[in-house]
KEKE-3310 file (N, C-alpha, C; in steps of 0.2 Angstrom, whole numbers, plus 5000, padded with zeros to 4 digits):
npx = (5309:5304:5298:5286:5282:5277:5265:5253:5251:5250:5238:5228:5229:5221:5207:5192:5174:5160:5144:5133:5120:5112:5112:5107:5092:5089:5088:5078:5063:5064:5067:5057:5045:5047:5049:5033:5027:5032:5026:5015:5019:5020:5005:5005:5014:5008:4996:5003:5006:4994:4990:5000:4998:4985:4982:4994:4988:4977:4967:4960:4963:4978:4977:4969:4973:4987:5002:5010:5025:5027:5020:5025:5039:5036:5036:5048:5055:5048:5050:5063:5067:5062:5048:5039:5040:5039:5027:5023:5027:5023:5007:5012:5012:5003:4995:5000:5000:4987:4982:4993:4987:4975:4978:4981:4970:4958:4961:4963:4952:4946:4948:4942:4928:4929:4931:4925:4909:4897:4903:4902:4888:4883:4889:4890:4880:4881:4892:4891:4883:4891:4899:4894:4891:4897:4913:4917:4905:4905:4915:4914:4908:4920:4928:4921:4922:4935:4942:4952:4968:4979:4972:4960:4960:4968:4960:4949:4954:4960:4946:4941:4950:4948:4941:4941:4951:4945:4935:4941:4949:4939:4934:4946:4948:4936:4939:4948:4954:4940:4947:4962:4960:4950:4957:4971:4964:4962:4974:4978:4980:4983:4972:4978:4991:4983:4979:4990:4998:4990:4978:4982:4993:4984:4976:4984:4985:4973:4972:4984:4980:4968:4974:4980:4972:4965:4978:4977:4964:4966:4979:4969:4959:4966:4970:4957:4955:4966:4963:4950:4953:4967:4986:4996:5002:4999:4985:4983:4991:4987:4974:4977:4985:4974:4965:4971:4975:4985:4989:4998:5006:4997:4991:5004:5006:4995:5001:5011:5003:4998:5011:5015:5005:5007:5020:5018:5006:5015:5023:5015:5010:5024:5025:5015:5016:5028:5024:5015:5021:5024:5012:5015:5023:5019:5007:5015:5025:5014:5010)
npy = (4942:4953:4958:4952:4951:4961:4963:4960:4969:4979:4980:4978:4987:4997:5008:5003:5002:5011:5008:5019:5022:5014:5012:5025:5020:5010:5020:5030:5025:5028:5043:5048:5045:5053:5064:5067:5066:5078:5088:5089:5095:5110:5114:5108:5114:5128:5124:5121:5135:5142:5137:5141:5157:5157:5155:5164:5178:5180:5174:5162:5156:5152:5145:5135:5130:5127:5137:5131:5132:5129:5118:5108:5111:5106:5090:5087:5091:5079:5068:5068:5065:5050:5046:5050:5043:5031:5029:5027:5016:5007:5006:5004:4991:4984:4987:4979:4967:4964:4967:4958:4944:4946:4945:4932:4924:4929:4930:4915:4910:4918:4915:4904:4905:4914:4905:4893:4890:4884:4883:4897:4900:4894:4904:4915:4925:4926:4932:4945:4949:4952:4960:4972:4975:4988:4993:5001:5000:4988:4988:4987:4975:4969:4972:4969:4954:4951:4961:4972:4972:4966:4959:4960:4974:4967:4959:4968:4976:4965:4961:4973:4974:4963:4963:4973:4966:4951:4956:4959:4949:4936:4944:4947:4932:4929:4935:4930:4922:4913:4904:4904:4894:4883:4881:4873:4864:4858:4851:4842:4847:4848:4852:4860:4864:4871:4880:4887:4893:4897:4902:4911:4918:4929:4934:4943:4957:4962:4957:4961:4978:4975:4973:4984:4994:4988:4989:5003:5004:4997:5004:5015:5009:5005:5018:5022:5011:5011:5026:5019:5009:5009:5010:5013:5019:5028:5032:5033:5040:5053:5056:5055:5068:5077:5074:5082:5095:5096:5105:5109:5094:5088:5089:5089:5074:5071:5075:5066:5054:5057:5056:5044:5036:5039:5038:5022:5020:5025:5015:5004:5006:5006:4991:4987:4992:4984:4969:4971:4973:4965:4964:4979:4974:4968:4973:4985:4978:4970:4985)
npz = (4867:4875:4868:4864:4875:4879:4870:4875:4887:4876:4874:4886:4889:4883:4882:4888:4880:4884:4885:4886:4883:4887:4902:4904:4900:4908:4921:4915:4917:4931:4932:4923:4933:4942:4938:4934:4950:4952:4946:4954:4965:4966:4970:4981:4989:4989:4997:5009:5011:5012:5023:5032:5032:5038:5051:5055:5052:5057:5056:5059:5075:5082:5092:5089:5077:5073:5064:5052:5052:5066:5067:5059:5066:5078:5073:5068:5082:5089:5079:5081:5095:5095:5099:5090:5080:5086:5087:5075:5070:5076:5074:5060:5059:5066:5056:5047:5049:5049:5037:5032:5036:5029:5016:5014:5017:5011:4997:4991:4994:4984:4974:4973:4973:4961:4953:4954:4950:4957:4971:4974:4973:4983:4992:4990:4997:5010:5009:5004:5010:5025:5017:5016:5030:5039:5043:5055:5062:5068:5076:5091:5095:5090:5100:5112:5109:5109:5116:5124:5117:5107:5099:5094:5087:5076:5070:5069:5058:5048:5044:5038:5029:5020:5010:4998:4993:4993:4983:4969:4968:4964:4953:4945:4942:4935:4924:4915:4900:4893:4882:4885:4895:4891:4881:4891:4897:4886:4884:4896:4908:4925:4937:4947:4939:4930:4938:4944:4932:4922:4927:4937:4934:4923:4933:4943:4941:4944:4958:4962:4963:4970:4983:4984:4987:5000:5008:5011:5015:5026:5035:5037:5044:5057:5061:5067:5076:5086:5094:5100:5109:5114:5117:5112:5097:5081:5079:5094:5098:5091:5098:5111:5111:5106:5119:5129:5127:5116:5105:5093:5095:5091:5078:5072:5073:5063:5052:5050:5049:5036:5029:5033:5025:5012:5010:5012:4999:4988:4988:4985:4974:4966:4970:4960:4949:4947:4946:4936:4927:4913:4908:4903:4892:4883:4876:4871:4861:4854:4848)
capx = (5305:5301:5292:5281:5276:5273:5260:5246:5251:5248:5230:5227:5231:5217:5202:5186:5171:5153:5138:5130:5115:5109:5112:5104:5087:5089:5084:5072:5058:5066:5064:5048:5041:5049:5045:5026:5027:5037:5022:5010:5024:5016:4999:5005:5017:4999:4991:5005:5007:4989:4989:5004:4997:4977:4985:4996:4986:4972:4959:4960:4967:4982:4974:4965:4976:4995:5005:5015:5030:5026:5018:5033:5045:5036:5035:5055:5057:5047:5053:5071:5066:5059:5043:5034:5043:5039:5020:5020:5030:5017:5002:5011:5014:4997:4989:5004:5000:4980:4982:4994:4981:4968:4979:4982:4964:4956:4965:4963:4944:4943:4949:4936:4921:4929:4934:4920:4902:4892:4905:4899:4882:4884:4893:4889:4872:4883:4898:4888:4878:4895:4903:4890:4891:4901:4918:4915:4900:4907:4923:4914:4908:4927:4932:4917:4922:4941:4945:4955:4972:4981:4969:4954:4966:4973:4953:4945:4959:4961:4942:4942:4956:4947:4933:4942:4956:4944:4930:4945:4952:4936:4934:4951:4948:4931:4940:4949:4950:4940:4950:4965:4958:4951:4966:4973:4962:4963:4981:4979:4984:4978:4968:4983:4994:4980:4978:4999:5002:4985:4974:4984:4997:4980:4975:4989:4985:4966:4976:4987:4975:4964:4982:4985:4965:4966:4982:4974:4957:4969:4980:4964:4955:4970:4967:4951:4954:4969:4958:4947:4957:4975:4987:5000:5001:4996:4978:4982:4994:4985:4969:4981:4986:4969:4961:4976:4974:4992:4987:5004:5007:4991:4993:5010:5003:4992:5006:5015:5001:4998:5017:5016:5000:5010:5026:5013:5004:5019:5028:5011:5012:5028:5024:5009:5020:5032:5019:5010:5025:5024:5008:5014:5028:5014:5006:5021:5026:5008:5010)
capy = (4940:4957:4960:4948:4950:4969:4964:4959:4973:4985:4975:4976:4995:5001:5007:4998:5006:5009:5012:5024:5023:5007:5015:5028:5018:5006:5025:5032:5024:5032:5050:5049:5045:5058:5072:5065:5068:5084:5090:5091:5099:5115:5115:5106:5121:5133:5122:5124:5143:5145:5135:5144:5162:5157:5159:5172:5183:5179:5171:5156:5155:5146:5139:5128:5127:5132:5139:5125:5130:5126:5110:5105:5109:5101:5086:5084:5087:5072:5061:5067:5060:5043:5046:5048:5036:5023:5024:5026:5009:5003:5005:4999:4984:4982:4987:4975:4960:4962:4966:4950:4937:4947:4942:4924:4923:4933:4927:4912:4911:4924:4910:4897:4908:4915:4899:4886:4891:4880:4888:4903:4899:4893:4908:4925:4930:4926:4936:4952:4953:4953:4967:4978:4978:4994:4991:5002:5000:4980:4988:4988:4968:4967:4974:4967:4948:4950:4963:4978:4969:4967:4954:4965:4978:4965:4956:4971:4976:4958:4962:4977:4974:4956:4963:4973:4959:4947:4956:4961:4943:4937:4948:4945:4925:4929:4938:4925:4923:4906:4900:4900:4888:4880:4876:4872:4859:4849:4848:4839:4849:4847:4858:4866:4868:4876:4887:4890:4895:4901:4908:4914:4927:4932:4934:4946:4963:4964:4955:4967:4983:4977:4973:4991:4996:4984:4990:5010:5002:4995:5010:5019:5004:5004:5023:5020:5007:5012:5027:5018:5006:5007:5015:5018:5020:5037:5034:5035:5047:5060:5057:5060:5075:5079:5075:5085:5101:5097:5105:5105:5088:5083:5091:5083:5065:5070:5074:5059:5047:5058:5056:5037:5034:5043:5032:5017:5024:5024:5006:4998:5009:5001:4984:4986:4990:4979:4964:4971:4976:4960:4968:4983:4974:4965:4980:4989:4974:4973:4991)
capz = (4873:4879:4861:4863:4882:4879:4866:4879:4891:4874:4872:4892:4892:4879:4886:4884:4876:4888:4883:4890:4883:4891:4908:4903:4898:4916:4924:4911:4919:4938:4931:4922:4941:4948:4934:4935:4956:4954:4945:4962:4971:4967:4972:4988:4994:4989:5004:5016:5013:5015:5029:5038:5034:5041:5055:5055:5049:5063:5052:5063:5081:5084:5098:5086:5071:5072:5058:5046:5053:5071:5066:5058:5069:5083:5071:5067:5087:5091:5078:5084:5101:5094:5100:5085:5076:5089:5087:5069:5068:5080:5072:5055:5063:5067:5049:5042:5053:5048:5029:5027:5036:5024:5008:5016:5018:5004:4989:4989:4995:4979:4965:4973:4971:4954:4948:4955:4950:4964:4976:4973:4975:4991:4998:4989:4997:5015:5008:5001:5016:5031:5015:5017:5033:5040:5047:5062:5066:5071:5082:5096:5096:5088:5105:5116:5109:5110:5122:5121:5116:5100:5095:5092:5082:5070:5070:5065:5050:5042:5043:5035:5020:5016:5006:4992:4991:4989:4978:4964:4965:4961:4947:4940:4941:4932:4918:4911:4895:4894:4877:4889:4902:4887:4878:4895:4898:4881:4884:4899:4913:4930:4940:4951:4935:4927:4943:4944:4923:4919:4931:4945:4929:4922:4941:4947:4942:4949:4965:4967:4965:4977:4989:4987:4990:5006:5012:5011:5020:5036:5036:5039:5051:5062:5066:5071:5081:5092:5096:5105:5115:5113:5123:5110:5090:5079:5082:5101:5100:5088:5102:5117:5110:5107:5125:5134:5122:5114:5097:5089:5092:5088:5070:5071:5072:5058:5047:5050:5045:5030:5029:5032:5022:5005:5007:5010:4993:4981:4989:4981:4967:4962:4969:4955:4941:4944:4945:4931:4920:4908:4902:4897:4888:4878:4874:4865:4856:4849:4844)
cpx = (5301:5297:5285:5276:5273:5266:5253:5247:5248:5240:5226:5226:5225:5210:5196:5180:5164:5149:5134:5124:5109:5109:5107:5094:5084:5085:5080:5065:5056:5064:5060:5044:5043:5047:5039:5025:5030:5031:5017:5014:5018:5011:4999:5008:5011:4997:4995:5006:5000:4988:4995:5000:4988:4979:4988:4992:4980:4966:4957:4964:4970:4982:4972:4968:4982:4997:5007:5022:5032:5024:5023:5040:5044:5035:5042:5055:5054:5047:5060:5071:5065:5053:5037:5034:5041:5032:5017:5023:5024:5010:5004:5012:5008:4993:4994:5002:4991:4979:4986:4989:4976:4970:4980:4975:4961:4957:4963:4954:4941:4945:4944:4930:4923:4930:4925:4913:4898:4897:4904:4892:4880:4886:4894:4886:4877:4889:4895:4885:4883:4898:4900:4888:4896:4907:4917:4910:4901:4911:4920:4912:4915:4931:4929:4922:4931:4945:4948:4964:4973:4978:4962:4955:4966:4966:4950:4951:4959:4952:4939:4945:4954:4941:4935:4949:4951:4939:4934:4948:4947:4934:4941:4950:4943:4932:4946:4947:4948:4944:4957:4964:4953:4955:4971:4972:4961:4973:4983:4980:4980:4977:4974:4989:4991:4979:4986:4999:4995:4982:4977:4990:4991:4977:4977:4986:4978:4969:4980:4984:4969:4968:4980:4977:4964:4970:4980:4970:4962:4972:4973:4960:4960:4970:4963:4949:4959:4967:4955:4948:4964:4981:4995:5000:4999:4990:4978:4986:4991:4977:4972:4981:4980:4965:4965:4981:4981:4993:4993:5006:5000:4990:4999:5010:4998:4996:5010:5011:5001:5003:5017:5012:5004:5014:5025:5012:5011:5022:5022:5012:5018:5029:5020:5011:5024:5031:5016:5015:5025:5016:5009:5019:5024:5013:5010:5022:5019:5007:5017)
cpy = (4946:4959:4958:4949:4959:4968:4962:4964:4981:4985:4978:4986:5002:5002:5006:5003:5005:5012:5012:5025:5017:5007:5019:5027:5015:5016:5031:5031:5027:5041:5050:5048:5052:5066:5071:5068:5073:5088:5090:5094:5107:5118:5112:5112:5127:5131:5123:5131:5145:5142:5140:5152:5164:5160:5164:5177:5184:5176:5165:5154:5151:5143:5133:5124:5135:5132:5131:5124:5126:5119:5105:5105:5105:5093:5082:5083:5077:5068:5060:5064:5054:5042:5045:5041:5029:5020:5026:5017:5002:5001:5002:4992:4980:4984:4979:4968:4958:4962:4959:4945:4940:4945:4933:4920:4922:4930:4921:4908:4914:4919:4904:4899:4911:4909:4892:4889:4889:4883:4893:4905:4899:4900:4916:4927:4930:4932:4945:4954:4955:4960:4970:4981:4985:4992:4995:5000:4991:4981:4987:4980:4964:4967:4970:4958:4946:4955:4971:4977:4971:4962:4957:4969:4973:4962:4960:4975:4974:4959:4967:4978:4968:4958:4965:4968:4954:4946:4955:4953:4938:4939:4947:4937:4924:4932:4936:4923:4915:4903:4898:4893:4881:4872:4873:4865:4852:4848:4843:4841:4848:4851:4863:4867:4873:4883:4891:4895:4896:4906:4913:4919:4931:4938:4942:4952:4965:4962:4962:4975:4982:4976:4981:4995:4993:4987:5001:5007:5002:5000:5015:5015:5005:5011:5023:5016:5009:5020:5026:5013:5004:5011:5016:5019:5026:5034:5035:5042:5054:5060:5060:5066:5079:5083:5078:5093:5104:5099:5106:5099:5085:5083:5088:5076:5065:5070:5070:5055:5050:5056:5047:5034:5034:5037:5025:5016:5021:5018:5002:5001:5007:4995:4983:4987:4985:4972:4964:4972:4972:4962:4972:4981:4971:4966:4983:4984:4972:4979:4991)
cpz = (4875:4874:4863:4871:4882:4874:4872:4884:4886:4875:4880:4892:4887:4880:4882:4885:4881:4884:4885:4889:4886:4899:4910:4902:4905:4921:4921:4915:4927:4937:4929:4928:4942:4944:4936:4942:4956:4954:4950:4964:4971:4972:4981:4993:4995:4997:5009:5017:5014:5024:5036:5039:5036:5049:5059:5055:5055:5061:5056:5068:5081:5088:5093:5080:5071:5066:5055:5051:5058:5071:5064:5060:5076:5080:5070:5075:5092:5087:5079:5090:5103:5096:5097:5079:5081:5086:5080:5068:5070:5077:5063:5056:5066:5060:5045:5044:5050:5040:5026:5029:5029:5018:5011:5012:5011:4996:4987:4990:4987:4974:4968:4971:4964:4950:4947:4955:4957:4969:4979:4976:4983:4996:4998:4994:5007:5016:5007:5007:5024:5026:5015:5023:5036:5046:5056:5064:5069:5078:5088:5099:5095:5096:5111:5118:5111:5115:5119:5118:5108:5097:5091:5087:5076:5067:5064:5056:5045:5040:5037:5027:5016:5008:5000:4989:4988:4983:4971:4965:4961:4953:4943:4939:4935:4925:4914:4905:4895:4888:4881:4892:4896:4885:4881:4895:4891:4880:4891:4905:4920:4933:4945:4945:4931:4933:4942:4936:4920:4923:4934:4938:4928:4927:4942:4945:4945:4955:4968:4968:4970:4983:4990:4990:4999:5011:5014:5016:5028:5035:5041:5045:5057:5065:5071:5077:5089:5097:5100:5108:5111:5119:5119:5102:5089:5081:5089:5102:5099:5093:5108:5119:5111:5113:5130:5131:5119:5106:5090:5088:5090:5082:5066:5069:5067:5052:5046:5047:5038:5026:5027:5028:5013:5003:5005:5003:4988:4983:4985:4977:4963:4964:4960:4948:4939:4943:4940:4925:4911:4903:4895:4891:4881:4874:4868:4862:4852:4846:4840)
residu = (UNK:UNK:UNK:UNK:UNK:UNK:UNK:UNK:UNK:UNK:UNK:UNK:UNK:UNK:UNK:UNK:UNK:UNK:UNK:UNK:UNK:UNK:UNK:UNK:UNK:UNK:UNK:UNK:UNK:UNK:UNK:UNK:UNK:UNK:UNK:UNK:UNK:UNK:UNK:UNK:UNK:UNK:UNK:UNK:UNK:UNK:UNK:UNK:UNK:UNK:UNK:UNK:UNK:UNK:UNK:UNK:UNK:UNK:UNK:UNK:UNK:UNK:UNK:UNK:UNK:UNK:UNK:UNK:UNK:UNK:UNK:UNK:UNK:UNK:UNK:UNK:UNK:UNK:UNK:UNK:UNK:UNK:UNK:UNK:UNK:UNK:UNK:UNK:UNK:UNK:UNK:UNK:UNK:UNK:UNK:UNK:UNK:UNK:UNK:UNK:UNK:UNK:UNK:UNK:UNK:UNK:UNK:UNK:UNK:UNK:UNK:UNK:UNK:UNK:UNK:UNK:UNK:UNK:UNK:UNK:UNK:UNK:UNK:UNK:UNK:UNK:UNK:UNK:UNK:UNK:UNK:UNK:UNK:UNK:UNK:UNK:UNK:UNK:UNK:UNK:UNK:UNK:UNK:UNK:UNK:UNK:UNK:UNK:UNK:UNK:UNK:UNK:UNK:UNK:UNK:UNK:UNK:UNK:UNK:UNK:UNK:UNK:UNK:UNK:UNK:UNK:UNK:UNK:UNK:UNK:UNK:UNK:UNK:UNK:UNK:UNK:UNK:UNK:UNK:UNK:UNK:UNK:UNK:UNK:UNK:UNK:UNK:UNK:UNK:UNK:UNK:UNK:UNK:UNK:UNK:UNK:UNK:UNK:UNK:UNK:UNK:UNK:UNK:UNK:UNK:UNK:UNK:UNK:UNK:UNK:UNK:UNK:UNK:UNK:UNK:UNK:UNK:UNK:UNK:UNK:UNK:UNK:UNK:UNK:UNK:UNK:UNK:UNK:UNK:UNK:UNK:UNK:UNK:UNK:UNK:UNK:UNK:UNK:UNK:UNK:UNK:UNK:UNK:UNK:UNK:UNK:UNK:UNK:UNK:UNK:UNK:UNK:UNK:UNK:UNK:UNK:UNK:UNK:UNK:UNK:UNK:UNK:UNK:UNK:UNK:UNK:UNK:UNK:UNK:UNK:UNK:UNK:UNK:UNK:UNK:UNK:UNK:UNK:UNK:UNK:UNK:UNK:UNK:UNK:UNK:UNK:UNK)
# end
């Protein structure tokens, strides 16, 4: 009896075999980013050594422009204190509220005019003539019509991030190959599964390149606006500092958005792969 029960304890006791090279392959495509981004580091440490030693050296008055180190150390204490951090959150919170109406919006407006001929007709010479207008040059009827509030802010943004969401959706609805929609159509299918399982996979990677062009434009619109009526966010902050000759933190609020715009930057950069990845699987399987 004891023979027998030892035999699954020998079984149980034999260690089992991993393979490592399948671990290995899962974060392949984690270090190829990071080598790739390593590769700037350089040329970025050049800008802040010259930037620390313009001033040291007196090439440029640290009245007007303080060293790096200064800049940076008054940039940890005010995110130590939450300060900084409150009116960065603030003003993403206001690009984030105007960039999502602008995909709500935008997106689907952009498969009606790419999709419907006579839609189109109707509504280019309307559309081409409010996108050429100049995003600033409106803030001030954006502010006029709506006030100094958070409705104006989030107004002029969704305004702002609609144009290249809806031009590039457009464009990818337009670049359909028509043999799909086609072959779509002599099988039967009806106009929202033709949209769902044709249009809209074809769709997606012009979609999410103008998302991530969109989501840069408000980034940069929500500056501009809290600026001229706001009373907190980096565009207020970094003007504060400004109009109360705080010129470390005012270089500080500029390192931060640079800071916040970057982190922005690479989150769409890997929304865009991971949306787009089925491509490249294509790709390689065709080669």
């Amino acid at each position: 009896m004891s023979e027998e029960l030892s035999v699954p304890s020998e079984i149980r006791l034999k260690p089992r075999s991993i393979d490592i090279s399948s671990y290995v392959k899962q974060f392949k495509p984690l270090i190829g980013g990071l080598y790739n981004w390593s590769q700037g580091i350089p040329l970025v440490l050049v800008f802040f050594a010259i930037w620390e030693l313009l001033p040291r050296l007196g090439i440029i008055n640290q009245l007007f422009l303080p060293t790096f180190s200064t800049t940076l150390k008054t940039l940890i204490d005010l995110t130590l204190s939450g300060q900084l951090l409150l009116h960065s959150l603030i003003s993403l919170q206001r690009a984030a509220a105007g960039f999502g109406l602008a995909l709500l919006t935008a997106v689907p407006f952009g498969f009606l005019m790419g999709h419907y001929r006579q839609f189109e007709r109707y509504t280019d010479l309307l559309v081409q003539g409010l996108r050429n207008v100049s995003t600033f040059a409106l803030l001030p009827i954006f502010l006029l019509l709506l006030g100094l509030g958070e409705s104006s802010k989030i107004a002029i943004i969704f305004y702002a991030a609609s144009w290249q969401i809806l031009m590039n959706t457009i464009s990818g609805v337009k670049s359909v190959d028509p043999i799909y929609i086609k072959a779509a159509r002599s099988m039967g299918v009806s106009d929202f599964e033709l949209f769902t399982k044709v249009i809209l996979p074809a769709s997606i990677p012009s979609i999410v390149i103008g998302a991530r062009l969109g989501a840069k434009i408000a980034l940069m619109v929500v500056i501009a606006a809290e600026m001229i009526g706001a009373k907190s966010g980096l565009g207020f902050f970094i003007q504060n500092a400004e109009f109360n000759f705080l010129v470390p933190e005012m270089y500080a609020g500029i390192l931060a958005l640079a800071l916040v715009g970057l982190a922005v930057n690479y989150l769409l950069v890997w929304v865009e792969k991971k949306t787009t990845s089925w491509k490249r699987d294509i790709n390689s399987a065709i080669q």
